[in-house]
C-alpha positions as CSV (number, residue, x, y, z in Angstrom):
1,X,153.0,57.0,124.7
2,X,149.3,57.2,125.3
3,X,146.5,55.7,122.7
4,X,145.6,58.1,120.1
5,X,141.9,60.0,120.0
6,X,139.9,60.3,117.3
7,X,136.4,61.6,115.7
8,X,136.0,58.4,113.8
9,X,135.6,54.7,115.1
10,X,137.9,53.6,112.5
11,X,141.1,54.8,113.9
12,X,145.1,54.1,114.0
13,X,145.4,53.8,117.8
14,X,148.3,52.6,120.2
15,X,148.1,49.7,122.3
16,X,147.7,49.9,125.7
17,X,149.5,46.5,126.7
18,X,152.8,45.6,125.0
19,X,156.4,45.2,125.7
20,X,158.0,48.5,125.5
21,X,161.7,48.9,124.5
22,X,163.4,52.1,126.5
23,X,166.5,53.5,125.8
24,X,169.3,54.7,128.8
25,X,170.4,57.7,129.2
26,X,173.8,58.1,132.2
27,X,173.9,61.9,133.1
28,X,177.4,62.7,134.9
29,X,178.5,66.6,134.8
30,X,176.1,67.5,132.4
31,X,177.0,64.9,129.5
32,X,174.9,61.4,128.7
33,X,177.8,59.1,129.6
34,X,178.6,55.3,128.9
35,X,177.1,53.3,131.9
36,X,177.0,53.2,135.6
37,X,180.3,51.8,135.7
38,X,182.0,53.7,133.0
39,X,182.2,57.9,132.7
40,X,183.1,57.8,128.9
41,X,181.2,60.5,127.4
42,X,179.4,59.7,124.2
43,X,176.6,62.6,124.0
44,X,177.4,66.3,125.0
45,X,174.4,67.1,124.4
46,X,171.7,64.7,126.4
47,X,168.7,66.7,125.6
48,X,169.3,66.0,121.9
49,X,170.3,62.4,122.7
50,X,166.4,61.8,124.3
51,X,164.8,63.9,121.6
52,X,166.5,61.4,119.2
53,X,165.3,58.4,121.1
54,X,161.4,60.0,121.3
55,X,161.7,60.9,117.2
56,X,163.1,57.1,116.5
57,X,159.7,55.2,118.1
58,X,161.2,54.3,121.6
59,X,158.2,53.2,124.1
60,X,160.3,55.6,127.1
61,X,163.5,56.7,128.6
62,X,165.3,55.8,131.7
63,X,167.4,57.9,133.1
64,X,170.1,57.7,135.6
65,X,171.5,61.0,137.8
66,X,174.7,59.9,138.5
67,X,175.4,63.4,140.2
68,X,178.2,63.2,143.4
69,X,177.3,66.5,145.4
70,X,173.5,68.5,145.6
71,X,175.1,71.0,142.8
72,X,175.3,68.8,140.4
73,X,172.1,67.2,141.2
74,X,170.1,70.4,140.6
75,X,171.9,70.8,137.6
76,X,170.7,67.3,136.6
77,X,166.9,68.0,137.5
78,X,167.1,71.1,135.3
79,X,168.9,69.0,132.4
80,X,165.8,65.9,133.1
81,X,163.2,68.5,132.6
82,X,164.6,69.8,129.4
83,X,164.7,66.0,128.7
84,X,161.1,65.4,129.7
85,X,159.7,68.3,127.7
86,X,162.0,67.8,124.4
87,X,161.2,63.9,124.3
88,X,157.5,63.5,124.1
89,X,157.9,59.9,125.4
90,X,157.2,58.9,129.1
91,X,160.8,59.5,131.3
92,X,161.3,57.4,134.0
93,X,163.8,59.5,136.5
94,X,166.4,57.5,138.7
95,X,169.3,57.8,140.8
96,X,169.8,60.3,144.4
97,X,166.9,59.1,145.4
98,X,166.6,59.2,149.4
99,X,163.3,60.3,150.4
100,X,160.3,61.6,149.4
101,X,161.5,65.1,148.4
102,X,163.8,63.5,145.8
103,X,160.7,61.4,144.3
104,X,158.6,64.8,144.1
105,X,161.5,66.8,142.4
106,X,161.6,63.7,139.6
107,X,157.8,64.0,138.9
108,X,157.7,67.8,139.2
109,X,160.6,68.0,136.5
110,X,158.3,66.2,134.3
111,X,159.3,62.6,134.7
112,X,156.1,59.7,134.3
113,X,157.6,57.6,137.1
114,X,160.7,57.8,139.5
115,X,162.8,54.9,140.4
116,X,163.9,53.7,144.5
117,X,167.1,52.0,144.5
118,X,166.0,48.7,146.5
119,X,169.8,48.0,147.0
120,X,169.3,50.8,150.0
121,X,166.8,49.5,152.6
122,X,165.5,53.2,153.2
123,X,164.8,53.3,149.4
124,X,162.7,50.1,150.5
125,X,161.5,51.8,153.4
126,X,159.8,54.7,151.4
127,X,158.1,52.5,149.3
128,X,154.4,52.8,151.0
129,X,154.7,56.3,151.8
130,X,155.5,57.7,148.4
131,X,153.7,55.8,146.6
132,X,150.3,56.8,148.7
133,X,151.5,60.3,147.9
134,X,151.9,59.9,144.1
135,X,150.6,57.1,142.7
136,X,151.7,53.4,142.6
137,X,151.5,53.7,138.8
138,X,154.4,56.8,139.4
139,X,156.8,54.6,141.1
140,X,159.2,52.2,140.0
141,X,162.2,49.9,141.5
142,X,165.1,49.1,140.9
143,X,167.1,46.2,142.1
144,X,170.3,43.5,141.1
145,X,169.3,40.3,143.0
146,X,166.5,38.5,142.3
147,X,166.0,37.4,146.1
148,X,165.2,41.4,146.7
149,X,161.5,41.3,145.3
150,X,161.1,37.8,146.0
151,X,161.6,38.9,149.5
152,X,159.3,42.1,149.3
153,X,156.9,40.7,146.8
154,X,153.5,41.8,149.1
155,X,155.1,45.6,149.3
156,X,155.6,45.4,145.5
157,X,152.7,44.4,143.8
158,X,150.9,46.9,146.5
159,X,153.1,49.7,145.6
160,X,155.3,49.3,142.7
161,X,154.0,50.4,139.0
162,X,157.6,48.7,137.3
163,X,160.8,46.9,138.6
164,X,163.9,47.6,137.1
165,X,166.8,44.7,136.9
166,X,170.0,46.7,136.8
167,X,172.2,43.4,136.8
168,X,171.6,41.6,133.3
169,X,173.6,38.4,135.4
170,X,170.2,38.1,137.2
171,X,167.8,37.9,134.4
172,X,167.4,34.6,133.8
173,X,166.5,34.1,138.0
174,X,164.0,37.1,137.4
175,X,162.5,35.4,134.7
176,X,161.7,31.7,136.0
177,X,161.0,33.2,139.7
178,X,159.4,36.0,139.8
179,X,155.3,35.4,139.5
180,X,154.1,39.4,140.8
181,X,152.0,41.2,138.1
182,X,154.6,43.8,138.2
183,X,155.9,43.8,135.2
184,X,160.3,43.5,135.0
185,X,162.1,46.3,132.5
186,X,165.5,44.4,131.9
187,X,168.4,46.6,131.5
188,X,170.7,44.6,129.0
189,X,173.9,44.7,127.0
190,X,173.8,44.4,123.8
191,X,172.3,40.6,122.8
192,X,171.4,38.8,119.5
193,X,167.9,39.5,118.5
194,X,166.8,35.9,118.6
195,X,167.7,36.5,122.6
196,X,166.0,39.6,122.3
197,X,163.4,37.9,120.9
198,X,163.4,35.1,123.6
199,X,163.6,37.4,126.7
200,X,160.6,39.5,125.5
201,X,158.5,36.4,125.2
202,X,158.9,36.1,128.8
203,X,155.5,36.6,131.0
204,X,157.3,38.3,133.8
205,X,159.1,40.9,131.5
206,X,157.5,44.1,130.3
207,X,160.5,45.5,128.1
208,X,163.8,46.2,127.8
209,X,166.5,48.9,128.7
210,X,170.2,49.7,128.4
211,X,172.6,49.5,125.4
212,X,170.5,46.4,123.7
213,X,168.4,49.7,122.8
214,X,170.0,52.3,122.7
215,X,172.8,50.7,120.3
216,X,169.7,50.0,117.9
217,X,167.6,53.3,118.3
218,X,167.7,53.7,114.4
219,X,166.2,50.6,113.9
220,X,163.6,50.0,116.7
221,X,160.6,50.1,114.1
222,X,162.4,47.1,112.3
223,X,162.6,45.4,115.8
224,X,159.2,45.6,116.5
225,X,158.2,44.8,113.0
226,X,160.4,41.8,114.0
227,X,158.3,41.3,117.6
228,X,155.0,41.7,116.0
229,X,156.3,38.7,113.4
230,X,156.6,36.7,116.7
231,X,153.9,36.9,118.2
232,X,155.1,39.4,120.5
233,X,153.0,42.7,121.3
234,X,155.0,46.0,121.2
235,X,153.6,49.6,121.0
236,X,153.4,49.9,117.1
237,X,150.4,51.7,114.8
238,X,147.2,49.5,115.0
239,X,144.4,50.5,112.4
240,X,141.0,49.1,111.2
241,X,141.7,51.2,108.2
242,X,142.7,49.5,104.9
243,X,144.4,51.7,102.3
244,X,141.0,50.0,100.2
245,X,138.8,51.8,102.5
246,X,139.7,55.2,101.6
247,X,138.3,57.1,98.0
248,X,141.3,58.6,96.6
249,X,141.4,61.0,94.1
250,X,142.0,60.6,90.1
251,X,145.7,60.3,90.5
252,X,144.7,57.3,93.1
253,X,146.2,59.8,96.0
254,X,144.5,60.9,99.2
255,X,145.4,64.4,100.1
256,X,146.6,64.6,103.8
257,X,146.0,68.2,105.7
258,X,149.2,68.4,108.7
259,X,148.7,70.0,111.3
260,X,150.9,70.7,114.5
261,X,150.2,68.8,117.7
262,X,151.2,71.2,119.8
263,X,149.2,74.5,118.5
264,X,147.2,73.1,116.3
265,X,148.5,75.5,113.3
266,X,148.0,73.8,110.0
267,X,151.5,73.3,108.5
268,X,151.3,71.8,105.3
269,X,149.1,69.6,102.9
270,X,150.3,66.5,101.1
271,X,149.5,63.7,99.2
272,X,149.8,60.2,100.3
273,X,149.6,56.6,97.7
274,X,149.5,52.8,99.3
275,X,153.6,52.8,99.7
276,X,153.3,56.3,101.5
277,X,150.4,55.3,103.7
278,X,151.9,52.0,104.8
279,X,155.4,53.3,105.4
280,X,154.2,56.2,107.9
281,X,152.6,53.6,109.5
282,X,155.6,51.5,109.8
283,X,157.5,54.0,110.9
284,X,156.0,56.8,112.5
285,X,157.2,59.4,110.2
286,X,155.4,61.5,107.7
287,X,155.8,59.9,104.4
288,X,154.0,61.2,101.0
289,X,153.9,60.9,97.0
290,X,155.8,63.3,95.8
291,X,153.8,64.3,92.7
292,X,156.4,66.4,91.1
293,X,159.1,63.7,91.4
294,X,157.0,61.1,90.8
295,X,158.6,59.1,94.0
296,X,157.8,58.0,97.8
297,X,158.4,61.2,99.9
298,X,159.8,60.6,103.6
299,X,159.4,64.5,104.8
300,X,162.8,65.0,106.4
301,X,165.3,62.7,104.7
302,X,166.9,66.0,102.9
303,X,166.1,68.6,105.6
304,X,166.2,66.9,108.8
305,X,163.0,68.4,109.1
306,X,160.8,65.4,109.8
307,X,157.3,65.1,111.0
308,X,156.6,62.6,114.0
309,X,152.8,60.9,114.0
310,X,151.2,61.7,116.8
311,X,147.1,61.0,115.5
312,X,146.0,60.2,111.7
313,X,142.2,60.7,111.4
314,X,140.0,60.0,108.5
315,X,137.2,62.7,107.9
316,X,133.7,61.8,107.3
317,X,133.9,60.8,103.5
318,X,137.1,58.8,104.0
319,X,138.8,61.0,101.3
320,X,141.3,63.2,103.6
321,X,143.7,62.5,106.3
322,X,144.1,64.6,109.1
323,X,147.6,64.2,110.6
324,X,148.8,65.8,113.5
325,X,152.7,65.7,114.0
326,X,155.4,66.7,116.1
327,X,157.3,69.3,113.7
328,X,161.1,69.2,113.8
329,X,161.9,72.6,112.4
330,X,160.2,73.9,109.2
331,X,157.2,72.1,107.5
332,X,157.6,74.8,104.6
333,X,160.5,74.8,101.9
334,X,161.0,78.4,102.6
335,X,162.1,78.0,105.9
336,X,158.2,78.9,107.1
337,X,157.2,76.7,110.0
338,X,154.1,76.6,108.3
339,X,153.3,76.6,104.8
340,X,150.1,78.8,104.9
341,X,151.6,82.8,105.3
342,X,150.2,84.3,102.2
343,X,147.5,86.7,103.5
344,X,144.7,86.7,101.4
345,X,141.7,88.3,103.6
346,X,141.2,88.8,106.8
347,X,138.3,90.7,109.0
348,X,139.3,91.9,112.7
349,X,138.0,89.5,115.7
350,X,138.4,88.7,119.1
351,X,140.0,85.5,119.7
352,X,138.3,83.3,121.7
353,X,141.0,80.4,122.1
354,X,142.1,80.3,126.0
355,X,145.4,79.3,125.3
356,X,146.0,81.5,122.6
357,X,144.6,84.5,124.9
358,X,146.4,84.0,127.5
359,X,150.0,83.8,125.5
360,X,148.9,86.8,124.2
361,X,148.7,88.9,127.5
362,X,151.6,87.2,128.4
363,X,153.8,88.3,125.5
364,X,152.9,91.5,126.0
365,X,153.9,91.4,129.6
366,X,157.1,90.0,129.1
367,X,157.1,92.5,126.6
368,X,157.4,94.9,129.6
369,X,159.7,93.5,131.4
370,X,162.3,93.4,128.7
371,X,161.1,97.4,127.3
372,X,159.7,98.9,130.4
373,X,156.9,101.7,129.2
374,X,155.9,105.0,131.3
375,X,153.1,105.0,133.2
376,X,152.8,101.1,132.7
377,X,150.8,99.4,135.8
378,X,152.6,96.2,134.8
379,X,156.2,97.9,134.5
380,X,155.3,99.7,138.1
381,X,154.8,95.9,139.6
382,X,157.8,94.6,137.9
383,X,159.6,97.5,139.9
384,X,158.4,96.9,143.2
385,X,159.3,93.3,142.7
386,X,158.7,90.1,143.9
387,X,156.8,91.2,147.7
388,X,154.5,93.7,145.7
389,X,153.4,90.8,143.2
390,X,152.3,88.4,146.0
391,X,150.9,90.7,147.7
392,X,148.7,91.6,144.8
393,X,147.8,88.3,144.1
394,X,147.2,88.0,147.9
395,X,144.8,90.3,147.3
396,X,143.0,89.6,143.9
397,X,142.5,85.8,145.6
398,X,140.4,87.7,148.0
399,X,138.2,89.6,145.7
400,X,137.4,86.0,144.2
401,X,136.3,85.1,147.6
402,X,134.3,87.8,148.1
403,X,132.6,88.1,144.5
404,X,132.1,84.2,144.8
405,X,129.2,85.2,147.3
406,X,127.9,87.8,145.4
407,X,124.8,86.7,143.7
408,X,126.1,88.6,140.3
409,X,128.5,86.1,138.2
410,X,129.9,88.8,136.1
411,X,131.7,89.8,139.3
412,X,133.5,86.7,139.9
413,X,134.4,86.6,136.3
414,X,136.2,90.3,136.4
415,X,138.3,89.4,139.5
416,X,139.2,85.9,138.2
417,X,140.5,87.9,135.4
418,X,142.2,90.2,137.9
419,X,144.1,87.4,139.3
420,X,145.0,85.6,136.1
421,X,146.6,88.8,135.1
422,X,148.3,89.1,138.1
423,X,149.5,85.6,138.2
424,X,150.9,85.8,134.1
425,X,153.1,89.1,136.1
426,X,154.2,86.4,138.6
427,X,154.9,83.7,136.3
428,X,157.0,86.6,134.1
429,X,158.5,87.1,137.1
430,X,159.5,84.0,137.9
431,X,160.4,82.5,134.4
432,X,157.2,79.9,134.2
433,X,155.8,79.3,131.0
434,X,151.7,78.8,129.7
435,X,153.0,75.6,128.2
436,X,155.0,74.1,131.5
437,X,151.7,75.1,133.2
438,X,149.7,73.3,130.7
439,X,152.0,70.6,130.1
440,X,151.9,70.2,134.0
441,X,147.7,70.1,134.2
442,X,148.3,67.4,131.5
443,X,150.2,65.3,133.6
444,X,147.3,65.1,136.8
């Protein structure tokens, strides 16, 4: 999770440095299974399972393709991007890895890093190459003897962003021998927190992995509450704001405006006191007064509808809080995903937000697709299929080209909008969403 931006100087941020604590995710034939060693099911559903890890203030996700033929394995990429996209926490992707292809495929289905399995020497072998390619910082390692990256230390701290230790039997090795900068995630059984506690401490290791999280997913706010009480620096809600530093109203509440992360549509406004204020921040979810019960408010605990922090901002008179969540399901009682839907006025405009113009046209093309319309241009491309659409865009790139030399701007602007038109009939086409595309640009 990145560090959160903000208007004012006196913000709630995340830190940058910390030890992380990752959850593990086993994906055999579709289903989140028990370990590398064991095929028990215990999640159906693994999508769910990493959403569930994301919503309950894990630091990342590892996960492990243990696919046996290429059939599977594509079935597993498509599964890790749904994961990727449904988690909002950085996914690191492992497993099938055997050159470079497999690397790309990870970090094109969304995952922040993808693992080599240094137990194969042409997993070692790729090392330089792919991580020229894509980034040191998008390539991890994984490994069960300590003597692997002692022997390959110069190649790691080159070209490794993370190492993994797969064999908990080698941690305590790890720990007093390896002296690289790059950092160890631990993948562990389950172990008492005063060895959690212990191992964390540890220079060389930068988190933790495996069933000592995921067994304790519900309580990973208390165990970095725990952390923090030791000294220990894990990625928890930092602010220079004091609940003394805001102006609250005459009830001593300050009124909080939510607004969705994602679209920026304002969902809801709420009212927080001290308790509510300090418990979002312990916890990352939404929490309020509830002035008609006269009781702390955690938005969710009835519905299953709660509301994930992603920013809090204080505006300029430090008597309103901006919060921008991730929204499971409906913010209003009704059933509304927002509570604002009672038209009052509105006067005809042209909207002017990219984003919001360009899902537009593309509704309105899928729209097409799914009720074709006489005489429609787009239905007639849709017909001709896949060659004509290329070819078009073939085309339209031209006409950029072309209108790029032409001392007139407005032309360039007309044939860019040409092409993007063209491209949103492709992308129909082809099933490829505005927000993969965006979601992808926010990745480079």
């Amino acid at each position: 999770m990145g560090s959160f931006i903000y208007e004012r100087s006196r913000v709630i941020t995340m830190s940058s440095e910390y030890k992380k604590l990752v959850p593990c995710i086993y994906l055999y034939k579709g289903n989140a299974v028990k370990d590398l060693s064991d095929i028990t099911i215990i999640d159906t559903n693994p999508v769910k399972l990493a959403k569930f890890y994301g919503d309950n203030n894990a630091d990342g996700l590892m996960v492990f393709d243990m696919s046996d033929s290429d059939k599977e394995h594509e079935e597993a990429l498509d599964i890790i991007k749904e994961i990727c996209k449904e988690a909002e926490i950085p996914v690191t992707g492992a497993g099938n890895v055997h050159r470079m292809e497999d690397i790309k495929k990870l970090l094109y289905a969304g995952c922040k890093m993808a693992a080599l399995n240094y137990s194969r020497p042409e997993n070692i072998a790729l090392t330089e190459e792919v991580s020229k390619k894509f980034g040191r910082e998008k390539i991890a390692a994984c490994y069960k003897e300590t003597g692997t990256i002692l022997r390959h230390q110069e190649l790691i701290e080159e070209y490794v962003g993370e190492l993994v230790l797969l064999d908990a039997g080698a941690l305590r090795e790890s720990m007093g021998k390896w002296e690289g900068e790059t950092g160890i995630l631990a993948l562990l059984p389950e172990v008492s927190l005063d060895k959690l506690i212990t191992i964390l401490s540890t220079p060389s290791i930068c988190g933790i992995t495996g069933h000592a999280v995921n067994e304790n997913a519900r309580e990973l706010a208390d165990i970095k509450a725990l952390c923090m009480e030791n000294g220990i620096k894990v990625n928890s809600f930092e602010t220079a704001v004091k609940w003394s530093d805001f102006k609250k109203n005459s009830d001593g509440h300050v009124p909080v405006v939510v607004q969705d992360f994602k679209t920026d549509e304002v969902l809801m406004v709420a009212y927080m006191d001290e308790e509510a204020y300090h418990t979002t921040l312990r916890t990352g979810k939404m929490t309020y007064y509830s002035r008609s019960r006269n009781e702390l408010w955690v938005k969710g605990d009835t519905s299953g509808h709660y509301q994930y922090v992603k920013s809090l901002t204080a505006d300029c008179d430090m008597d309103t809080i901006l919060a921008r969540v991730s929204q499971t399901g409906a913010a209003c009682h009704t059933g509304s995903h927002s509570c604002f839907f009672h038209e009052i006025v509105k006067k005809e405009y042209t909207e002017t937000n990219p984003l919001k113009v360009f899902e537009s046209v593309m509704s309105v093309i899928k729209d097409r697709k799914i009720h074709p319309k006489e005489g429609s241009y787009t239905n007639y491309l849709f017909d001709k299929g896949i060659d004509k659409i290329l070819k078009k865009m073939g085309e339209e790139a031209t006409e950029i080209v072309i209108a790029a030399k032409n001392p007139n701007p407005n032309e360039i602007k007309y044939e860019i909008s040409d092409f993007l038109y063209h491209m949103m009939v492709l992308m129909a086409e082809r099933g490829v969403t505005w927000e993969e595309i965006v979601e992808e640009l926010a990745k480079r």
